[in-house]
VOBA-1610 file (N, C-alpha, C; in pm, whole numbers, padded with zeros to 5 digits, always signed):
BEGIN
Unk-00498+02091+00837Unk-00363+02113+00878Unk-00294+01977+00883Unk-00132+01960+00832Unk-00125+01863+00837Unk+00022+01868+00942Unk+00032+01783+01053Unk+00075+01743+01162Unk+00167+01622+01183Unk+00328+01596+01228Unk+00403+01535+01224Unk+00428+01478+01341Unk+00338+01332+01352Unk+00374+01344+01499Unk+00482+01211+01510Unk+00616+01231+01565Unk+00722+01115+01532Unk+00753+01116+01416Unk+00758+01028+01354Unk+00820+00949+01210Unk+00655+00968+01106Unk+00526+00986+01210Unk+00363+00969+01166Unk+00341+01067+01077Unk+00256+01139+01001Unk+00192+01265+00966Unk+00061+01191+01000Unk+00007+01283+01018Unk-00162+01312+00965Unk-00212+01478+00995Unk-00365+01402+00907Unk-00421+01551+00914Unk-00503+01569+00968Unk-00498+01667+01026Unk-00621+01757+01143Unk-00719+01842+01080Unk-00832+01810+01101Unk-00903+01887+01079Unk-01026+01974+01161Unk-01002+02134+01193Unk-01058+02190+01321Unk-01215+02236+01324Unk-01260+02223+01387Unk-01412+02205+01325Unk-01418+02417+01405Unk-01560+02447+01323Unk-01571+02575+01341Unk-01700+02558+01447Unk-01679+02593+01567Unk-01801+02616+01651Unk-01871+02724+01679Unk-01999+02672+01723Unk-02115+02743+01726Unk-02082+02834+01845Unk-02086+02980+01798Unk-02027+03082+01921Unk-02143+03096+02058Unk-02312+03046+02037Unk-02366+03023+02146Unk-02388+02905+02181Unk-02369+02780+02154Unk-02379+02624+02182Unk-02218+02611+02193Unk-02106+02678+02151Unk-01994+02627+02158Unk-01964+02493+02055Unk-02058+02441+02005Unk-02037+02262+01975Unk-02020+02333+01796Unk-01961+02200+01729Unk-01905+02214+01605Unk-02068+02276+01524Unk-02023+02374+01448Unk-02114+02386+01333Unk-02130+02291+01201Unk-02255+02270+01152Unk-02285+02184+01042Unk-02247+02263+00926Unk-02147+02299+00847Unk-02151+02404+00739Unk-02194+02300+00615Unk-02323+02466+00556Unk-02384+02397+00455Unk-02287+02427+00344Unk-02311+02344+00231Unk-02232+02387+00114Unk-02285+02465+00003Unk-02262+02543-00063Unk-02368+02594-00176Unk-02325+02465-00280Unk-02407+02529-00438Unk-02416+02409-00492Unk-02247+02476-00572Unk-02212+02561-00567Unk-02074+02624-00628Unk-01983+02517-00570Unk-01975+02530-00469Unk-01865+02460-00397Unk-01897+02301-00405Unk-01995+02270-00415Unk-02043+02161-00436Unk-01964+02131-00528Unk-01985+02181-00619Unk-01939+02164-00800Unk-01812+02097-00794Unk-01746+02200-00731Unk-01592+02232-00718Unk-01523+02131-00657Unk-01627+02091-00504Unk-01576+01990-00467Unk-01566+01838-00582Unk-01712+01786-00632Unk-01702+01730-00729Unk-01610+01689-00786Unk-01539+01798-00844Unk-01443+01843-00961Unk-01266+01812-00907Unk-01275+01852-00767Unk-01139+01816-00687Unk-01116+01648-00714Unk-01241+01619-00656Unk-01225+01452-00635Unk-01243+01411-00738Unk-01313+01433-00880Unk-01256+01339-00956Unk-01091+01346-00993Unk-01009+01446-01004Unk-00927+01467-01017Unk-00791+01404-00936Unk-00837+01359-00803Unk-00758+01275-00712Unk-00668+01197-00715Unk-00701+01132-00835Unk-00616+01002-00849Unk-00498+01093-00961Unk-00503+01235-01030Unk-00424+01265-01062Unk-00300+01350-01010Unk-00398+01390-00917Unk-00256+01464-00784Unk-00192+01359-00695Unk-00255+01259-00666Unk-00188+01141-00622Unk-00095+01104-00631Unk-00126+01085-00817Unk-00037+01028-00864Unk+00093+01124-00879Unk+00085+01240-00899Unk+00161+01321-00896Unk+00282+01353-00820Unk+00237+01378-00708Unk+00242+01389-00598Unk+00351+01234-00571Unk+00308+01106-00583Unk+00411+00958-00569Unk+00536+01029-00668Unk+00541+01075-00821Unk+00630+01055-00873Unk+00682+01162-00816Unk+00655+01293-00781Unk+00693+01378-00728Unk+00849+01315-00618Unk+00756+01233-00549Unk+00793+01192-00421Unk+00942+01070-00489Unk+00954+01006-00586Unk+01024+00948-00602Unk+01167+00993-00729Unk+01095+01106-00760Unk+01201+01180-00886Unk+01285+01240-00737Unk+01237+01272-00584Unk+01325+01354-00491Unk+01438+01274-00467Unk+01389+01159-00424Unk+01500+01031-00372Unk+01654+01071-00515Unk+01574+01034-00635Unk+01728+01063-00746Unk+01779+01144-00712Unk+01719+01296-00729Unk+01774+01410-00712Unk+01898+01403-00635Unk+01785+01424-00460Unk+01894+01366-00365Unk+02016+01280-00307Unk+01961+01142-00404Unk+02091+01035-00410Unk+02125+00995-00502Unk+02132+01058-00634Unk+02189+00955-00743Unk+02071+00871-00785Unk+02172+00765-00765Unk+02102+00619-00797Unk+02040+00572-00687Unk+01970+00602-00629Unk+01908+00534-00523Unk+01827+00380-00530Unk+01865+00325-00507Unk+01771+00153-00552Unk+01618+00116-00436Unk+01630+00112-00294Unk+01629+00087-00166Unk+01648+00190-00079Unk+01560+00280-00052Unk+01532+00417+00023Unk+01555+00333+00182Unk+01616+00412+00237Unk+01686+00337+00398Unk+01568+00482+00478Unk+01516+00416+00626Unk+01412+00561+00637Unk+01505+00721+00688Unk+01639+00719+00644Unk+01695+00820+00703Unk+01640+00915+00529Unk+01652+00825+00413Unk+01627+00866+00328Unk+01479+00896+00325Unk+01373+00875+00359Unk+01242+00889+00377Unk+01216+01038+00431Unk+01315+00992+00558Unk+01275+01126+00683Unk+01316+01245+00601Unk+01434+01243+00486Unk+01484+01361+00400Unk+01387+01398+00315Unk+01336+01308+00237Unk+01212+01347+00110Unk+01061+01388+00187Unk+01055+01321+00325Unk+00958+01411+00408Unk+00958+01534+00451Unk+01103+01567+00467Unk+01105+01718+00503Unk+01125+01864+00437Unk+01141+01767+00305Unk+01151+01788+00138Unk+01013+01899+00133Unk+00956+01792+00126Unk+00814+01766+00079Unk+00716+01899+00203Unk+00760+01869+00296Unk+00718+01951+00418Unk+00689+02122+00400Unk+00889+02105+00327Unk+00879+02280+00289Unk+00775+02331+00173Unk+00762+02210+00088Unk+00706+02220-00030Unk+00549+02272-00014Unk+00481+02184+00076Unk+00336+02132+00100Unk+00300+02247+00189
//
């Protein structure tokens, strides 16, 4: 889940507990998901990247010519991005 705290984001992540110990479960992975995971992360650096131009084709959209994003302009392509994500 990802969480806005102030001007901050980050992401949370809720762990699944053990319904008679209460304490976080170790989840195993099969080797499927394994794969998959694999397969996400090499791919990373292309949603990344994506994802930046994404983030900087909004600023035009939004202002024209934008040169020098001021953070009122930030806080807009964040909340952009918010509805998006």
């Amino acid at each position: 889940m990802i969480q806005q705290r102030g001007t901050r984001w980050r992401v949370v992540f809720h762990a699944v507990l053990d319904p008679v110990t209460g304490k976080p479960q170790q989840l195993a992975g099969t080797a499927k998901t394994e794969r998959e995971a694999e397969a996400t992360e090499a791919r990373l650096p292309e949603i990344v990247g994506g994802l930046s131009l994404a983030l900087a084709r909004t600023f035009t959209i939004v202002e024209g010519k934008l040169k020098n994003p001021s953070s009122e302009h930030w806080e807009r392509a964040f909340r952009i991005f918010g509805l998006l994500l």
